[in-house]
C-alpha positions in Angstrom: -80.0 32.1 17.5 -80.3 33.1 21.1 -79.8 31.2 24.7 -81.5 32.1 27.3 -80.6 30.7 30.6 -82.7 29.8 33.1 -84.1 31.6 35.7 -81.2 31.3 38.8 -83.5 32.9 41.3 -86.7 29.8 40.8 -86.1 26.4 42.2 -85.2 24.7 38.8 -82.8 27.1 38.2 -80.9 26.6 41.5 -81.3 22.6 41.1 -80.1 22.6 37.4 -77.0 26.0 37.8 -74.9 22.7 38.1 -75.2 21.5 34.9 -75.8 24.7 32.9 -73.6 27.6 34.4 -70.6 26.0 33.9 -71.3 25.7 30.1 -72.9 29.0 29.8 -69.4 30.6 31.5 -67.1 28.6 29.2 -68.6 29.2 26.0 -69.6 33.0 26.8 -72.8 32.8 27.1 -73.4 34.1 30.6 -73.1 38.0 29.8 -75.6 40.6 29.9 -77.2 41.8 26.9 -75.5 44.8 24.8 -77.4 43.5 21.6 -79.5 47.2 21.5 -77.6 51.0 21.6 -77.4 53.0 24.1 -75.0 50.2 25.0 -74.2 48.4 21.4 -70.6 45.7 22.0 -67.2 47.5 21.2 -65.7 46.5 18.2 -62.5 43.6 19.1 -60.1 42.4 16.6 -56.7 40.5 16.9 -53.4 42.0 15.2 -50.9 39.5 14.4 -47.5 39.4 12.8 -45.4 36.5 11.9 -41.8 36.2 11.9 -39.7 33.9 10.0 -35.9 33.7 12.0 -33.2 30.7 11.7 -32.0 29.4 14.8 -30.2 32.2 15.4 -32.7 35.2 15.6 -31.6 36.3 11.8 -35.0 37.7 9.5 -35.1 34.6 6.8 -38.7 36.1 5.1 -39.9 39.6 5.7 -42.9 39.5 8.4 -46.2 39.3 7.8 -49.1 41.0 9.4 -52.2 40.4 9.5 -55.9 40.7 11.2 -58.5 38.0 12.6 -61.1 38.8 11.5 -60.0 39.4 8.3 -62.4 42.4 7.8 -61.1 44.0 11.3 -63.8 46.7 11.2 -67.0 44.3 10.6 -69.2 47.3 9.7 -72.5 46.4 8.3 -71.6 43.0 7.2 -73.5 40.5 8.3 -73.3 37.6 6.7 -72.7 34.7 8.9 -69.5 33.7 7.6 -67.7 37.1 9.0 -70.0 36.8 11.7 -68.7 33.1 13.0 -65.1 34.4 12.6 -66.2 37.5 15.1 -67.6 35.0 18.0 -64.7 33.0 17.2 -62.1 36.0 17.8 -64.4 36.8 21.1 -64.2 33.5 22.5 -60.3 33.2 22.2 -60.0 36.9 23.8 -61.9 35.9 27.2 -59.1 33.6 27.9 -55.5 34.1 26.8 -55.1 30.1 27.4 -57.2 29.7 23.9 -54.7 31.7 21.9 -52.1 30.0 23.4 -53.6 26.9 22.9 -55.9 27.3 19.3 -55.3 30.5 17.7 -51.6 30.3 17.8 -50.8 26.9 16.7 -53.3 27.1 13.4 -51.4 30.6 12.9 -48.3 28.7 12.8 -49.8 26.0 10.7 -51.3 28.7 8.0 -47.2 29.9 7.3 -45.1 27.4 7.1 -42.0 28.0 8.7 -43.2 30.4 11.2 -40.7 30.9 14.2 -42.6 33.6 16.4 -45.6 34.9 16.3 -47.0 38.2 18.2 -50.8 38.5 18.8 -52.5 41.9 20.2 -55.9 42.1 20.8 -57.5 45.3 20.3 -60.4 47.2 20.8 -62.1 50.0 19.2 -63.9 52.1 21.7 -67.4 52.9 20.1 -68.8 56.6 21.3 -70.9 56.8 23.7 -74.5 58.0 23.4 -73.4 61.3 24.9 -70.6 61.6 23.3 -72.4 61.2 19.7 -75.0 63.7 20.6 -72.4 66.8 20.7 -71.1 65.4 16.9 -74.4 67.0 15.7 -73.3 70.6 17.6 -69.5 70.0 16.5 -67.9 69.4 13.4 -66.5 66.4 14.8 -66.9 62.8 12.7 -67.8 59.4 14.1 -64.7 58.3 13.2 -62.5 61.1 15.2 -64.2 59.6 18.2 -63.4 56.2 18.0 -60.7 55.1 20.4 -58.7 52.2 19.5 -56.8 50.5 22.7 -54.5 47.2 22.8 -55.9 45.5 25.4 -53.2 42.6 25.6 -50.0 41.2 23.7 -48.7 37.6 23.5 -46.1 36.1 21.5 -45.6 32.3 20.6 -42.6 30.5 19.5 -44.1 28.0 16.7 -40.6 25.9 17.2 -39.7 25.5 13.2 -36.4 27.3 12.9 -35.6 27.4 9.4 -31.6 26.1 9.4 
């Protein structure tokens, strides 16, 4: 399915920006294409662990760690289940207040006894177009040149001490 939003330059599209922008800016869709290569998305996924402490910091469970999406890597999958979970994990990213607010709660929901819970978002760099066209002269693989960067790192107290 795709959006398009109106024209901003013609008349209805100045008389009607109030309505539409607003919602086309919260839910992500006013970006710029990247659909086709040269300039295909980067690949985003968020790291988690979650820690299990009593009241007074001590380990009661060992930690567990784990990705959203699930299948971090999404290559050539798309069905629209893994797909739903990628926008998903895309619209929490472009505003921190939406882990705070949805991602980390159902987190702390899924494990029950949760006391803390660290979140990084990271991205995988895809090559660019020049980059790829020197693997052909070098014995370099597509996978050497990926480069994977945390872009950010929260961490929410799910307020369940075990006792």
């Amino acid at each position: 399915m795709m959006i398009v939003m109106g024209n901003g330059s013609s008349f209805l599209g100045r008389y009607l920006e109030k309505v539409y922008t607003p919602v086309a800016n919260t839910i992500g869709l006013n970006t710029t294409w990247n659909f086709f290569s040269p300039d295909p998305a980067h690949t985003m996924y968020i790291k988690y662990n979650v820690f299990f402490e009593d009241a007074y910091g001590n380990s009661t469970k060992e930690p567990v760690e784990g990705f959203f999406p699930e299948s971090k890597d999404q290559g050539g999958d798309f069905s629209l289940d893994k797909k739903r979970f990628s926008y998903v994990m895309r619209f929490f990213v472009m505003d921190p207040q939406r882990i705070q607010s949805f991602f980390a709660p159902w987190l702390c929901r899924q494990h029950d006894q949760a006391s803390k819970i660290l979140v990084e978002v990271i991205l995988n760099r895809i090559p660019t177009l020049d980059q790829m066209l020197h693997v052909g002269q070098s014995l370099k693989k597509y996978d050497d040149l990926l480069a994977t960067e945390e872009i950010s790192r929260y961490s929410f107290e799910c307020n369940s001490h075990v006792e």
